[in-house]
C-alpha positions as CSV (number, residue, x, y, z in Angstrom):
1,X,0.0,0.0,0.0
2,X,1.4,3.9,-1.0
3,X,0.2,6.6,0.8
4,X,-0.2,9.5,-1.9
5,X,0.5,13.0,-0.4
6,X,0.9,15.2,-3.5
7,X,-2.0,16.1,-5.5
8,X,-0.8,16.0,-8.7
9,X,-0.1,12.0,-8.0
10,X,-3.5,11.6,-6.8
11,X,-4.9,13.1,-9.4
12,X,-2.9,11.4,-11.8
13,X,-4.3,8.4,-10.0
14,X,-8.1,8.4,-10.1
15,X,-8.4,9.1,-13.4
16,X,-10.7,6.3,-14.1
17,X,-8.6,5.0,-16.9
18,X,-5.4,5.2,-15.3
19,X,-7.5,3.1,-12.3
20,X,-7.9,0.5,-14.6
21,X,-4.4,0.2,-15.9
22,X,-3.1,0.2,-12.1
23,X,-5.3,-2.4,-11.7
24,X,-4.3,-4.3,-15.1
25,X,-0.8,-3.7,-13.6
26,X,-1.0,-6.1,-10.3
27,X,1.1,-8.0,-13.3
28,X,3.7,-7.2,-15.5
29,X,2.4,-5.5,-18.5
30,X,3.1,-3.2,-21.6
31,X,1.8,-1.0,-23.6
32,X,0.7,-3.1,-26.0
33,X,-0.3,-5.9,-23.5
34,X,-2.7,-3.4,-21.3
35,X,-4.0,-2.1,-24.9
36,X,-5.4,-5.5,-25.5
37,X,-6.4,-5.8,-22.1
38,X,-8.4,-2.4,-21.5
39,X,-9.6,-2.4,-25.4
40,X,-7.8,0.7,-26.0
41,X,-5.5,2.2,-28.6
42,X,-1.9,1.5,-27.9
43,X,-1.4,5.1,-28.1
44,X,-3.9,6.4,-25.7
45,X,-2.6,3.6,-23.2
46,X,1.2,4.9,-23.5
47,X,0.3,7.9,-23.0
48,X,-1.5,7.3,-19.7
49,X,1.3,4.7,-19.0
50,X,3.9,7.5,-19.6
51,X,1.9,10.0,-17.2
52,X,1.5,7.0,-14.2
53,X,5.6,6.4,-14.8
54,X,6.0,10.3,-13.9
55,X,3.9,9.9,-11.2
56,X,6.4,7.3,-9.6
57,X,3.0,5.2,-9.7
58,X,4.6,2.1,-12.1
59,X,7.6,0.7,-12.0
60,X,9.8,-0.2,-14.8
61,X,10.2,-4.1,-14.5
62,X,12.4,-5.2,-17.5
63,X,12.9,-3.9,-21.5
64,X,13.1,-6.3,-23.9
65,X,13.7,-6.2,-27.4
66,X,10.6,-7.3,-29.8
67,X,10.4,-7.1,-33.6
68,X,12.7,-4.1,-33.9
69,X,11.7,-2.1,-31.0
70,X,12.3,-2.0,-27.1
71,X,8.9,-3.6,-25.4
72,X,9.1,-2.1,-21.7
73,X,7.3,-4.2,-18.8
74,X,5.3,-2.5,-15.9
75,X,4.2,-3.5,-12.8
76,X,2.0,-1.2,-10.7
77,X,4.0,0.5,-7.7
78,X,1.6,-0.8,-5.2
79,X,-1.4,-3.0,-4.5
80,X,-3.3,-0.6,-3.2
81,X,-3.0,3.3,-2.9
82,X,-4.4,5.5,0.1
83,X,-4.8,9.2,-0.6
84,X,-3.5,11.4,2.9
85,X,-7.0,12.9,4.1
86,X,-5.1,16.2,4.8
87,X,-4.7,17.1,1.2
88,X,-8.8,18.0,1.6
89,X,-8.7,19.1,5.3
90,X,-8.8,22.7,6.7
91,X,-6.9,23.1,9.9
92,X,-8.8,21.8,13.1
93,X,-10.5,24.0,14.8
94,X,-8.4,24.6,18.4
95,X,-12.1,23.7,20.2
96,X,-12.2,20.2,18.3
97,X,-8.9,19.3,19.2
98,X,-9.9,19.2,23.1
99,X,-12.9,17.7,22.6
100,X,-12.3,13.6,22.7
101,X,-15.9,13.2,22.5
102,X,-16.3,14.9,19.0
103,X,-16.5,12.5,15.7
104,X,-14.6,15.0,14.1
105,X,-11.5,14.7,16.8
106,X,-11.8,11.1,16.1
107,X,-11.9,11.1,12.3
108,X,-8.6,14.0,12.2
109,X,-7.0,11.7,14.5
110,X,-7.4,8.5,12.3
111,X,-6.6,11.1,9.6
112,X,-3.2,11.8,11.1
113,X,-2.4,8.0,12.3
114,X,-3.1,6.9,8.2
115,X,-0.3,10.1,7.1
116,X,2.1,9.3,9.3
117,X,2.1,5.0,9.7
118,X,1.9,5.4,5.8
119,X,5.3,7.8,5.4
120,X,7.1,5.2,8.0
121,X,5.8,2.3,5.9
122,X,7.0,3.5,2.4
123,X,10.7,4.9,4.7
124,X,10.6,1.4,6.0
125,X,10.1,-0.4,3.0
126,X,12.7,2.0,0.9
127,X,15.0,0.7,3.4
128,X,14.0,-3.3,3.6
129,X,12.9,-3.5,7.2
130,X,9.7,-4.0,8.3
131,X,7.7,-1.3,10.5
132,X,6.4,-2.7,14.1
133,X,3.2,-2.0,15.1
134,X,-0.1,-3.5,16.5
135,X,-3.7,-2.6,16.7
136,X,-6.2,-3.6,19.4
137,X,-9.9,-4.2,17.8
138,X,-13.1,-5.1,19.9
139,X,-16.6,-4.6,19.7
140,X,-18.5,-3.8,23.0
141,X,-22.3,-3.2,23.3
142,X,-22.5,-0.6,25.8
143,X,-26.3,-0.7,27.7
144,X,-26.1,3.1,28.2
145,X,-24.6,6.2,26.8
146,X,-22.5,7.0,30.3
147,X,-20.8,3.1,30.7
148,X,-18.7,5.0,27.4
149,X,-17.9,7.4,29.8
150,X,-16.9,5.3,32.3
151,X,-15.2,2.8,30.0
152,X,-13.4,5.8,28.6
153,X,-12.1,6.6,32.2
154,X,-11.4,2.9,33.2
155,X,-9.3,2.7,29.9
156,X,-7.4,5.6,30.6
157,X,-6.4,5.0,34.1
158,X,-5.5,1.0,33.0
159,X,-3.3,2.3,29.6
160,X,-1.6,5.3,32.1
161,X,-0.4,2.3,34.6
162,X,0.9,0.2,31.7
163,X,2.5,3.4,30.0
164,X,4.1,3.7,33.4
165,X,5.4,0.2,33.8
166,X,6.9,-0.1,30.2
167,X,7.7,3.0,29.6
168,X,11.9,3.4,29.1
169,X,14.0,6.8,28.5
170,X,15.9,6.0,25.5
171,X,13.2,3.6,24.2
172,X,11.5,4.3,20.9
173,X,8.2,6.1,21.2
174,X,5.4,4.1,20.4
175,X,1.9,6.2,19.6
176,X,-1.2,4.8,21.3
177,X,-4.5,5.5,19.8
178,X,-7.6,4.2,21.6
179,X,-11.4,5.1,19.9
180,X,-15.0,4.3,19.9
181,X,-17.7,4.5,17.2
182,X,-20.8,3.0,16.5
183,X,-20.4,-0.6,15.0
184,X,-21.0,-0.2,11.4
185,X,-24.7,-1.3,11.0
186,X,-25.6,-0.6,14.4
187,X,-29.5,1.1,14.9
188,X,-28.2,3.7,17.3
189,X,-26.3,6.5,15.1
């Protein structure tokens, strides 16, 4: 997965064409190959291909020479690519940001955990290694709207003893991130 910060690569991105190609591209292809493929003109397709190569969102695989000419083979730069949800968002409102009972705290958070774990993904992949994390998921059917506000406070005071106990000066920071939201389907929104 790529995280795509620029707008010009995004937009290069979603065009619904160039989707389709990407897509076509989970596999090595060519011009000529994805022309067949997409049942498009092999010009139309190298010039998309040439814009997604720009992009830095295919990667040249191999050249080979074919009846005269140099065939060159693509392969999509990632499986799947995530667009950072700052490129459309204001800055937050200083009220929001204290409030940690406000979707929209909770959505600019998730917002700013997807940026950063995707830069330290693509650094850590750059460099062969392997980024450590974890995530914690549950569901829990609260009977009333103030057991969240006790859960919320039982949480806190459990995560604050375990951030004490493992908590070591000269360690590597670790971000912890704990949310609710209504279970998707759920009758109470």
């Amino acid at each position: 997965m790529a995280l795509l910060d620029d707008a010009d690569r995004v937009r290069t991105a979603l065009s619904p064409i160039r989707r389709r190609m990407l897509t076509a591209l989970q596999s090595p292809g060519s011009a000529a190959s994805l022309a067949v493929a997409l049942n498009m003109p092999r010009q139309k397709v190298g010039y998309h291909l040439k814009a997604l190569e720009e992009a830095g969102l295919v990667n040249l695989v191999e050249q080979r020479q074919r009846r005269g000419f140099t065939e060159r083979l693509f392969t999509a730069s990632a499986d799947a690519y995530l667009v950072d949800p700052d490129l459309l968002a204001g800055p937050a409102p200083e009220a929001l940001t204290q409030d940690r009972y406000a979707a929209d705290h909770l959505i600019r958070t998730a917002a700013e955990t997807v940026r950063e774990v995707g830069r330290m993904r693509q650094t850590a992949d750059a460099e062969g290694r392997r980024l450590l994390t974890f995530t914690l998921d549950a569901e829990i059917a609260f009977a009333a709207p103030g057991d969240i506000e006790r859960f919320a406070a039982r949480l806190t005071e459990t995560i604050a003893a375990l951030a004490a106990e493992f908590d070591s000066p000269g360690g590597r920071p670790y971000r912890l991130i704990a949310a609710t939201h209504p279970a998707k389907g759920s009758k109470n929104r």
